[in-house]
N, C-alpha and C positions, 0 to 999 in steps of 0.2 A: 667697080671692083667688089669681089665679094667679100664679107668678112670670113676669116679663119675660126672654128671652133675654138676658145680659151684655153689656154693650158694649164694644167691643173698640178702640184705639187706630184711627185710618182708616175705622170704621165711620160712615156717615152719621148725620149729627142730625136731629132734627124741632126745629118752630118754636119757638120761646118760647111762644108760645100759639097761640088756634084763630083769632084776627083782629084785625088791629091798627085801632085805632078811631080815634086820630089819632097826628101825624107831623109834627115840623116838625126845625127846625135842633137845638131843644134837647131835647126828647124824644121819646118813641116810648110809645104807651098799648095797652098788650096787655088783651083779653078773653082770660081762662081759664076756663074750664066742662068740665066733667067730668061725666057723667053718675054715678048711684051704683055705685059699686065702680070708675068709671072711671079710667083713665089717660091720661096724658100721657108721650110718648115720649123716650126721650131724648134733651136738649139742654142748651147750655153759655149763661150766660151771660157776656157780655163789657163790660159796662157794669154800673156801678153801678142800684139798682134799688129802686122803694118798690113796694112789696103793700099793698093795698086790700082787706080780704075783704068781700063781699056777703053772703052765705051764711057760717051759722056748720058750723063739726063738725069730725070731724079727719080730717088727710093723710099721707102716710108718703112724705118724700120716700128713696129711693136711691141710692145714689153707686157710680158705678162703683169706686171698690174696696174695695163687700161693706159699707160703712159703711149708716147706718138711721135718720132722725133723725122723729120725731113732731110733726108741726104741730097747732095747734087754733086754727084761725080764730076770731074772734069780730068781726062785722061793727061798724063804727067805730073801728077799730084802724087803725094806720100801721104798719107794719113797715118797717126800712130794712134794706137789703145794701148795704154798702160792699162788700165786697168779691164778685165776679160768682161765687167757688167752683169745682168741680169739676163735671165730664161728672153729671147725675144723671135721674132720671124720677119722676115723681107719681103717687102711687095715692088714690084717693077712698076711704076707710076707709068710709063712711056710704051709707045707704041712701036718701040725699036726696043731690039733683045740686049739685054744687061752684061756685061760681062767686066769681073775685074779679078785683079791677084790677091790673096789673103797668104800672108808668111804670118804663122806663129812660132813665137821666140821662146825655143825650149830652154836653152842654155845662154848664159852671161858670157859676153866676150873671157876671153883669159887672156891675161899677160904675159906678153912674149921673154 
């Protein structure tokens, strides 16, 4: 797999994902798919965020500073992110296409 060019402070982001599938006040529902060995570019999240994997196998996210962390989807899982992280990109370790749900959480429940 090949390495990505580094990303540099003022370097443009790519999206959260490849298309946002709904949208309201309270969240935002990202489609991610990656073909095998694919990648996704890199981008920041600024919102808290739950991952949904569809497809199981494992991802290699990287962070702009040189850090490396291994994911392994397993489809029926919830993953949460409190916290949105650092500038990072996605590689598809697998030879099967990637795909999962990203909801970020715009707004706090309110009290009925």
């Amino acid at each position: 797999m090949q390495e990505g060019p580094s990303w540099k402070q003022g370097d443009p982001l790519g999206p959260i994902g490849n298309k946002v599938l709904f949208e309201n006040e309270h969240i935002r529902v990202w489609r991610v798919a990656l073909p095998p060995k694919g990648h996704q570019p890199w981008h920041k999240h600024h919102l808290p965020y739950l991952i949904i994997p569809i497809s199981d196998g494992e991802c290699e996210m990287r962070f702009d500073d040189g850090r490396k962390r291994k994911i392994v989807d397993i489809p029926g899982e919830v993953i949460w992110r409190g916290d949105p992280g650092p500038v990072h990109e996605l590689y598809n370790l697998e030879d099967e296409n990637f795909l999962t749900i990203l909801v970020e959480v715009k707004a706090a429940e309110t009290s009925k």
